[in-house]
C-alpha positions as YAML, in Angstrom:
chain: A
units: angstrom
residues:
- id: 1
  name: UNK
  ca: [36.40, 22.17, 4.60]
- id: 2
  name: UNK
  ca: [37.27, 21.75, 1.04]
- id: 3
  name: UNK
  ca: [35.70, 19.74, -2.13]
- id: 4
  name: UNK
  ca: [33.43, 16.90, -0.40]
- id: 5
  name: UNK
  ca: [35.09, 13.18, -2.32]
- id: 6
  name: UNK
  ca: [32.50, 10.74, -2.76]
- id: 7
  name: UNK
  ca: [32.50, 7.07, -3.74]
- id: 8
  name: UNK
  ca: [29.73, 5.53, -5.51]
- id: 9
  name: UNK
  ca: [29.08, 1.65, -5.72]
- id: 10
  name: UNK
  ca: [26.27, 0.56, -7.26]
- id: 11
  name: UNK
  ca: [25.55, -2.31, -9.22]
- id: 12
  name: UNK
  ca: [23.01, -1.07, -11.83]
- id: 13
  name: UNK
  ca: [25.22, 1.75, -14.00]
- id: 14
  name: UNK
  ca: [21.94, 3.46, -15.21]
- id: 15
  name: UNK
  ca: [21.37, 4.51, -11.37]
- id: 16
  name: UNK
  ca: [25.35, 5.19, -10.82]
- id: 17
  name: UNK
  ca: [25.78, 7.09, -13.36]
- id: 18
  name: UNK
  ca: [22.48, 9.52, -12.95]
- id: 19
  name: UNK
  ca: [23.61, 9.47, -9.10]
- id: 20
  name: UNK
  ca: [27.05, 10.50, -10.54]
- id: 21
  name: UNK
  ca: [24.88, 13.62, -11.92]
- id: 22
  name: UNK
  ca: [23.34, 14.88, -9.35]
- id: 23
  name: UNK
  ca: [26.03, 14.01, -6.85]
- id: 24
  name: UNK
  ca: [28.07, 16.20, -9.05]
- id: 25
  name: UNK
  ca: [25.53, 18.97, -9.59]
- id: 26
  name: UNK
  ca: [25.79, 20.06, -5.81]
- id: 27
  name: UNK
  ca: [29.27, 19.98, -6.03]
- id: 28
  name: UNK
  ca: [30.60, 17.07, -4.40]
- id: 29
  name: UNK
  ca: [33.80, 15.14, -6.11]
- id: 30
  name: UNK
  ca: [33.43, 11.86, -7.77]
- id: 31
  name: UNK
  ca: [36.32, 9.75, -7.29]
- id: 32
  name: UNK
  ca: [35.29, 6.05, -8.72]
- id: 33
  name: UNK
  ca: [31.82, 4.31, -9.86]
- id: 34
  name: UNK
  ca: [32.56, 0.48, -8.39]
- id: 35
  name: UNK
  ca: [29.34, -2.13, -8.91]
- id: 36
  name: UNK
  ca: [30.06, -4.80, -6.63]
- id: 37
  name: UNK
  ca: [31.93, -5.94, -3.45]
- id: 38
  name: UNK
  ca: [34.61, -7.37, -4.66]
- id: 39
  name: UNK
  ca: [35.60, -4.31, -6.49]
- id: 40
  name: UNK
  ca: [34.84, -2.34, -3.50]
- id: 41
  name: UNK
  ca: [37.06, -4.52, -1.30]
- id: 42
  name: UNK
  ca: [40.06, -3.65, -3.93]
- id: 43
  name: UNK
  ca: [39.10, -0.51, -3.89]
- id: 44
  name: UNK
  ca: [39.10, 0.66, -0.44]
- id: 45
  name: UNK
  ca: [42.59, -1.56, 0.11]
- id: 46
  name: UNK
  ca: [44.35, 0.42, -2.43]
- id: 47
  name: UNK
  ca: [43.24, 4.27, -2.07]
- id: 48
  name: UNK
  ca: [42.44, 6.97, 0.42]
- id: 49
  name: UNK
  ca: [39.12, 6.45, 1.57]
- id: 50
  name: UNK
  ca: [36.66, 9.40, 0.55]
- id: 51
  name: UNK
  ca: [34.43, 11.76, 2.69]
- id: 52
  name: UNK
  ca: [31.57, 10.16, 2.24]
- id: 53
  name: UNK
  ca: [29.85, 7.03, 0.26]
- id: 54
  name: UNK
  ca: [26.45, 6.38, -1.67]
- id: 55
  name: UNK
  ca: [25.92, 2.69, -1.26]
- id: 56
  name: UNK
  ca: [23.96, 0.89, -2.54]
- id: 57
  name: UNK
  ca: [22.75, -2.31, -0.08]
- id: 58
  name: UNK
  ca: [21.91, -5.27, -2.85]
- id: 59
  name: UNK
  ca: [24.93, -5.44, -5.38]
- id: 60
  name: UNK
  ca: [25.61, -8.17, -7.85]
- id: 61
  name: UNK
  ca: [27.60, -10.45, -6.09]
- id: 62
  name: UNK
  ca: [26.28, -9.81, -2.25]
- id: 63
  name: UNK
  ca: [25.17, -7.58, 0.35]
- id: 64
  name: UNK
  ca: [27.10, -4.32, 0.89]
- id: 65
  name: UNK
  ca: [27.93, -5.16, 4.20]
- id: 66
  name: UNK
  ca: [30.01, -8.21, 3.64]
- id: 67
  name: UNK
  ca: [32.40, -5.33, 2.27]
- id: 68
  name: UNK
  ca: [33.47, -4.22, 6.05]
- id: 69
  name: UNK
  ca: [33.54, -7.44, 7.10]
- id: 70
  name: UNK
  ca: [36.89, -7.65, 4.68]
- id: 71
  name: UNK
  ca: [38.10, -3.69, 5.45]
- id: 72
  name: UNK
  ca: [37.12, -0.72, 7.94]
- id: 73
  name: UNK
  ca: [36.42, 2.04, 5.83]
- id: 74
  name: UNK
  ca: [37.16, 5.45, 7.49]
- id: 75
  name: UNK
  ca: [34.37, 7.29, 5.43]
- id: 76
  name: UNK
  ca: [30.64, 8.30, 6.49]
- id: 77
  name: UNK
  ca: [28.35, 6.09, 4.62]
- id: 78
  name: UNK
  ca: [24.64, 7.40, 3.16]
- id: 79
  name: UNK
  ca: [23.13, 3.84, 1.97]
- id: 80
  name: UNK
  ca: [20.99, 3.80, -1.11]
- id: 81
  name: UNK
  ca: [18.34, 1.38, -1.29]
- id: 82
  name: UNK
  ca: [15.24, -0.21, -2.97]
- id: 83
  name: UNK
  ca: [13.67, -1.57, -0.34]
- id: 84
  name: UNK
  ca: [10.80, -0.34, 1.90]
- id: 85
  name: UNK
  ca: [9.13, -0.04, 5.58]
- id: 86
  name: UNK
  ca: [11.08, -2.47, 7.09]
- id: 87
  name: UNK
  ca: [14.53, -1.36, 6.15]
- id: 88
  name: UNK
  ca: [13.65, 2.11, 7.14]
- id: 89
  name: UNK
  ca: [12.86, 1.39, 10.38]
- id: 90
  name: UNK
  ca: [16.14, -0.72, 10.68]
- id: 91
  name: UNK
  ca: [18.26, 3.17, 9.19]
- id: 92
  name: UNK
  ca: [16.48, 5.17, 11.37]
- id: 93
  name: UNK
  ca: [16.86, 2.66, 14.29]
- id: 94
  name: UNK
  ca: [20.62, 2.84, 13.65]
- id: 95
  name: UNK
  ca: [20.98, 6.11, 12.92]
- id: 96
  name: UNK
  ca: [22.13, 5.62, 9.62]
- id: 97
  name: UNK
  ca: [21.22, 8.05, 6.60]
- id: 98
  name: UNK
  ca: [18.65, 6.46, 3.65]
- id: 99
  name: UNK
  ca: [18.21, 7.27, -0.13]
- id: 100
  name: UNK
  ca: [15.06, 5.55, -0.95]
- id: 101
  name: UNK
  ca: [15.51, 4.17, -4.81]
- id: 102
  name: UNK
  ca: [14.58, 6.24, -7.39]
- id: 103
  name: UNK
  ca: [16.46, 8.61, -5.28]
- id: 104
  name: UNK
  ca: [14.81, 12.78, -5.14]
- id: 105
  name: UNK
  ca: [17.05, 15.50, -5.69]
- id: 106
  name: UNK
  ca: [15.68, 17.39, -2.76]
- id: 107
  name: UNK
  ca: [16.08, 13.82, -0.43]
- id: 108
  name: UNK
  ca: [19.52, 13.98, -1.45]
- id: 109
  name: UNK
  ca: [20.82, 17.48, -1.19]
- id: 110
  name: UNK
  ca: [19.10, 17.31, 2.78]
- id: 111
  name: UNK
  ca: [21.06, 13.84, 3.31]
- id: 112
  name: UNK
  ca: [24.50, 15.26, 2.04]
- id: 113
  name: UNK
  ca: [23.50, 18.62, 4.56]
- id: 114
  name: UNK
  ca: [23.06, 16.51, 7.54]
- id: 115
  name: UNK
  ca: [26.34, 14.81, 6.39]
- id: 116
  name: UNK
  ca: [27.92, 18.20, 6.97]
- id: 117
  name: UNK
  ca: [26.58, 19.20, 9.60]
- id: 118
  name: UNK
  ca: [27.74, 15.96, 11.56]
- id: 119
  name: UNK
  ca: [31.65, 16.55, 10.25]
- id: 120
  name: UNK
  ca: [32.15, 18.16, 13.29]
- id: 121
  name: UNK
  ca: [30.86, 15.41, 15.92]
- id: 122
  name: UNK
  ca: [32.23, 11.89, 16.91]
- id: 123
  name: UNK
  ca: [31.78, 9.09, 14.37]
- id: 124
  name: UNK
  ca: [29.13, 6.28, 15.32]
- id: 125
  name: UNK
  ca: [30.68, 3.15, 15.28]
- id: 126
  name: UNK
  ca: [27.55, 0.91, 13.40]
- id: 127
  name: UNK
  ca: [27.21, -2.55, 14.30]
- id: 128
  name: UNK
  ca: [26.65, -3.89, 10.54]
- id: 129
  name: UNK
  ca: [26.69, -7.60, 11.52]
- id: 130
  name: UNK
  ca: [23.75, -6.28, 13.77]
- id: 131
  name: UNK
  ca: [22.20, -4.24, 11.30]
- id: 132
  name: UNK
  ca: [22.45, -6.76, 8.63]
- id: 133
  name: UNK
  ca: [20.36, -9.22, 10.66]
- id: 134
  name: UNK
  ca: [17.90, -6.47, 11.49]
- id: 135
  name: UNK
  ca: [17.23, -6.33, 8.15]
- id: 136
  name: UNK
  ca: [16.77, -9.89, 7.44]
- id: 137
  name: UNK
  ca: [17.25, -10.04, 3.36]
- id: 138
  name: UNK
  ca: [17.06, -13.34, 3.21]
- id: 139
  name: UNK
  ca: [13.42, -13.61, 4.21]
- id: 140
  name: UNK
  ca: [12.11, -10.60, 3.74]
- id: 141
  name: UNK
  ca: [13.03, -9.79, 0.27]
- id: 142
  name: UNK
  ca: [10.86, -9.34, -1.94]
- id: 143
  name: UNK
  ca: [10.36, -10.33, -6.16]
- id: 144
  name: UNK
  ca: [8.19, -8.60, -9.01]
- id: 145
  name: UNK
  ca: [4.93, -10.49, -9.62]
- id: 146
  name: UNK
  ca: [4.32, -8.94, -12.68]
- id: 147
  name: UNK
  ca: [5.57, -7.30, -15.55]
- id: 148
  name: UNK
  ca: [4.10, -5.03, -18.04]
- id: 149
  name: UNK
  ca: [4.87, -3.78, -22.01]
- id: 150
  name: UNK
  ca: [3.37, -1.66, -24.17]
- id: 151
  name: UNK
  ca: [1.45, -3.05, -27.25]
- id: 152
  name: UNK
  ca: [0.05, -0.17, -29.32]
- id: 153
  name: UNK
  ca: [-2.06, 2.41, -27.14]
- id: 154
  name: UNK
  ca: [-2.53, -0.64, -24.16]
- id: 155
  name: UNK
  ca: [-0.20, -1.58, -21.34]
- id: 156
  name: UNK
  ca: [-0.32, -5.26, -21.04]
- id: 157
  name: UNK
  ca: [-0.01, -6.74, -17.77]
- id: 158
  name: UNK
  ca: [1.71, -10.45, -17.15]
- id: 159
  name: UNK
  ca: [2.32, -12.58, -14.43]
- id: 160
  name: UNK
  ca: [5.29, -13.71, -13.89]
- id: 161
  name: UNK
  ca: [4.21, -17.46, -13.41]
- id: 162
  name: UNK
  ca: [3.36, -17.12, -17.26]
- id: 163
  name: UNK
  ca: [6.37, -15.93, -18.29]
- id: 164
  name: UNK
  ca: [8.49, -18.54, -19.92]
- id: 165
  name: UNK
  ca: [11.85, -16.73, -20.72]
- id: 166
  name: UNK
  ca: [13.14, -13.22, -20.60]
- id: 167
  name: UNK
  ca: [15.67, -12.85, -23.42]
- id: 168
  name: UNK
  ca: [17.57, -9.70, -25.54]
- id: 169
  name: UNK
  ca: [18.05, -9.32, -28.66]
- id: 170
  name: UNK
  ca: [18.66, -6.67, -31.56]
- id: 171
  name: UNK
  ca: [19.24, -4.36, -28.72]
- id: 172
  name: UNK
  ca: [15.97, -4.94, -26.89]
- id: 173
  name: UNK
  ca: [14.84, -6.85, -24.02]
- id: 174
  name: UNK
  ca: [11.31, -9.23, -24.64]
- id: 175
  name: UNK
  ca: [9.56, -11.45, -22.04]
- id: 176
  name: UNK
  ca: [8.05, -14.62, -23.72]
- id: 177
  name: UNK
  ca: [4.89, -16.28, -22.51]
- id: 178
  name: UNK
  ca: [2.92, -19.47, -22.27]
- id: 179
  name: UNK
  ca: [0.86, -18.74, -24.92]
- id: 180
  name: UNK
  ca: [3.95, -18.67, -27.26]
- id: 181
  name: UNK
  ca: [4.16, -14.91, -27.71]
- id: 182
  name: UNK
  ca: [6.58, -12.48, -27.29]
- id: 183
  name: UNK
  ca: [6.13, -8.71, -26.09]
- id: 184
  name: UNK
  ca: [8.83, -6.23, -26.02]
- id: 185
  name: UNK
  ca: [9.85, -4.40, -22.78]
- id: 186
  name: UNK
  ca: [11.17, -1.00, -21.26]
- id: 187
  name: UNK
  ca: [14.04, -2.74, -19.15]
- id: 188
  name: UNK
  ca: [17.19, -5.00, -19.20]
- id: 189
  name: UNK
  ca: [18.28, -7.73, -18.16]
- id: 190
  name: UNK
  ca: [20.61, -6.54, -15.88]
- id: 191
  name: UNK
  ca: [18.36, -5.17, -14.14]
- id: 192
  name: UNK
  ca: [15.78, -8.13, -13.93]
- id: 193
  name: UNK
  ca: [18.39, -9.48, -12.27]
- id: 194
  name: UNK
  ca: [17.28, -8.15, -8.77]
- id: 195
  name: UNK
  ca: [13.36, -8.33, -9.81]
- id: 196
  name: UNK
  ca: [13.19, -11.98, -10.56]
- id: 197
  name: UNK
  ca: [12.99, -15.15, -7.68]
- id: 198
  name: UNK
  ca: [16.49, -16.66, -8.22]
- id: 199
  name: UNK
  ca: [14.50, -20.26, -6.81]
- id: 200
  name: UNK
  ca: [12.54, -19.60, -10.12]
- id: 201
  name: UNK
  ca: [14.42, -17.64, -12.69]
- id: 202
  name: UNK
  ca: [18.12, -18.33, -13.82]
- id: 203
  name: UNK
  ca: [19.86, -16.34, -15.99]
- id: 204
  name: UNK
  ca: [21.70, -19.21, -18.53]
- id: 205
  name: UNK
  ca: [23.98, -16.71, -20.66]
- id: 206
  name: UNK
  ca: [23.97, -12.68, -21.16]
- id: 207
  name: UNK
  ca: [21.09, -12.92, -23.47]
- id: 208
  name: UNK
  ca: [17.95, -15.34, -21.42]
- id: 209
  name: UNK
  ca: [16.68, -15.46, -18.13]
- id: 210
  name: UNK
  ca: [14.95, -18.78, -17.71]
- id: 211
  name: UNK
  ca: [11.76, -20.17, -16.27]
- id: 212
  name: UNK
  ca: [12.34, -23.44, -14.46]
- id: 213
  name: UNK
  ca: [8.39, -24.36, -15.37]
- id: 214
  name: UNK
  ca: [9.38, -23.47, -18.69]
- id: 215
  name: UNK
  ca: [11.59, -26.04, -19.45]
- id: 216
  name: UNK
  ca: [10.68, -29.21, -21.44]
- id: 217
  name: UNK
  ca: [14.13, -30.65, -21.54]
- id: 218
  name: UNK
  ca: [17.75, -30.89, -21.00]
- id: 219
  name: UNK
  ca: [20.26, -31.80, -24.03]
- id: 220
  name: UNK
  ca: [23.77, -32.45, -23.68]
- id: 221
  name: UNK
  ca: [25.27, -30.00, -26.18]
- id: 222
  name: UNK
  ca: [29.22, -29.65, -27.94]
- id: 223
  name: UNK
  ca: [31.95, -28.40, -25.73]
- id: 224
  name: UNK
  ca: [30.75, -30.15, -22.41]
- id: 225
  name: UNK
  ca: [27.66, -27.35, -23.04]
- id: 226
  name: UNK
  ca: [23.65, -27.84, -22.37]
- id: 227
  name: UNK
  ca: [20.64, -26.85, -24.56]
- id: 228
  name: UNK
  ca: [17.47, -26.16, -23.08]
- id: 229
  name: UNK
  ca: [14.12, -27.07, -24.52]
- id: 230
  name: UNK
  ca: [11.09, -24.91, -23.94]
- id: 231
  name: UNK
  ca: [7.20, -26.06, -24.09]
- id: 232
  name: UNK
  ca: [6.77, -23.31, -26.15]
- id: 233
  name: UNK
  ca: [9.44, -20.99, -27.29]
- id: 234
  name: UNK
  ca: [12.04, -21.96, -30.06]
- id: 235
  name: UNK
  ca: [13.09, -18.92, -31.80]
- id: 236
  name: UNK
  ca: [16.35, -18.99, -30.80]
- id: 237
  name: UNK
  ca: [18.73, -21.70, -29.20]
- id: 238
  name: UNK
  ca: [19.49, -21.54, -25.30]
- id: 239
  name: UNK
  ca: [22.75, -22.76, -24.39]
- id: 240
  name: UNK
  ca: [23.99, -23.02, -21.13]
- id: 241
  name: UNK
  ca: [27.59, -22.41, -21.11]
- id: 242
  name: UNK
  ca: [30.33, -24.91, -19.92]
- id: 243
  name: UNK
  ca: [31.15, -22.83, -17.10]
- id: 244
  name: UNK
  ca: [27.45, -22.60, -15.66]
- id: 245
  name: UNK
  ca: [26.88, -26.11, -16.59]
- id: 246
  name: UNK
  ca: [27.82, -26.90, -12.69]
- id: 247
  name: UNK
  ca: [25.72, -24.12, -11.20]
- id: 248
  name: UNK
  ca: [22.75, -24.43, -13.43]
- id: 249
  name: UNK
  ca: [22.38, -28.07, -12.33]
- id: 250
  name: UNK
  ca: [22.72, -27.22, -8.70]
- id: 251
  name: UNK
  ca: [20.20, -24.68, -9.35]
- id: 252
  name: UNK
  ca: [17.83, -27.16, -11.21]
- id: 253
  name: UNK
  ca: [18.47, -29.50, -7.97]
- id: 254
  name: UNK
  ca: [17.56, -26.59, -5.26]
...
């Protein structure tokens, strides 16, 4: 056959886009980079469907699988994902290829060869609503207990339970704790936003990720907005935007 097309959705862009690299390095055709469902839903309605697609299982705004609940997409699928044991025992149940997050270059050139050599059998039709309940996400997934940074020559360990916020700023991402200090960390936000216990953690705007310990009070602010009070940190005002307003209460309520 000719050049392999690939799809890649993924919802955090540093992994797409280093997927994008190797992907591309053994020769396989790119057509799109799409980071959530929704997109993927558009996507698929509104273009010939590729040979084959790297998905990723947890993206922002659900689980892949909701995405053939909406289309059937006439491509083989290779699944990308974080998780561990018990999801792999759910792929290989199913017959389904697995990249295990941070994906190997070696794990991926044998997945895209057994991809090929399967081109010339029958297609398994996979039972997602089946497989998606064999995998459980709901109860079985799992949040980061701790987080670490680097202060001079020492890595300093936190729990997250003492972490009051998570916020950016001046291009860097810093966790703040209990004891009213800050510490700057190798990460983002966006991509705390799959590490952190939404019944715990909400993220209020682009720049903080709250602790719902943390907070000391709730203000009514201008434009139908919120400020938050914190026990300890005040360097910089939290607002809750008039559009999260609704869900941030519902949240607070859960």
């Amino acid at each position: 056959m000719g050049i392999i097309t690939t799809l890649i959705i993924e919802d955090e862009k540093p992994s797409a886009r280093r997927l994008k690299r190797m992907v591309e390095a053994i020769d396989l055709k790119v057509l799109d980079i799409l980071h959530s469902v929704e997109e993927a839903i558009i996507w698929f309605q509104s273009n010939t469907h590729p040979d084959l697609v790297f998905l990723d299982i947890q993206l922002s705004d659900g689980l892949s699988f909701e995405i053939f609940e909406e289309v059937t997409v006439d491509s083989s699928i290779i699944f990308t994902t974080a998780y561990d044991e018990y999801a792999l025992k759910a792929f290989k149940l199913k017959s389904i290829d697995y990249l295990l997050k941070p994906i190997d270059t070696d794990e991926l050139e044998q997945a895209v060869l057994k991809f090929k050599s399967q081109l010339t059998s029958s297609n398994v039709q996979l039972d997602y609503n089946a497989l998606k309940s064999l995998l459980n996400f709901s109860e079985q997934k799992e949040y980061k207990q701790r987080f670490t940074s680097k202060v001079g020559q020492h890595l300093k360990i936190f729990n997250v339970n003492d972490i009051e916020c998570f916020y950016s700023e001046n291009k860097g991402t810093y966790l703040h704790t209990n004891e009213n200090r800050s510490y700057l960390m190798d990460t983002t936000l966006d991509h705390l936003e799959n590490e952190l216990d939404p019944a715990h953690f909400y993220r209020v705007s682009r720049k903080f990720f709250i602790n719902v310990s943390a907070i000391k009070d709730v203000v009514s602010y201008t434009n139908s907005r919120l400020e938050l009070k914190f026990y300890h940190f005040d360097a910089l005002e939290v607002i809750v935007s008039r559009e999260k307003v609704k869900d941030f209460k519902l949240w607070l309520e859960s």
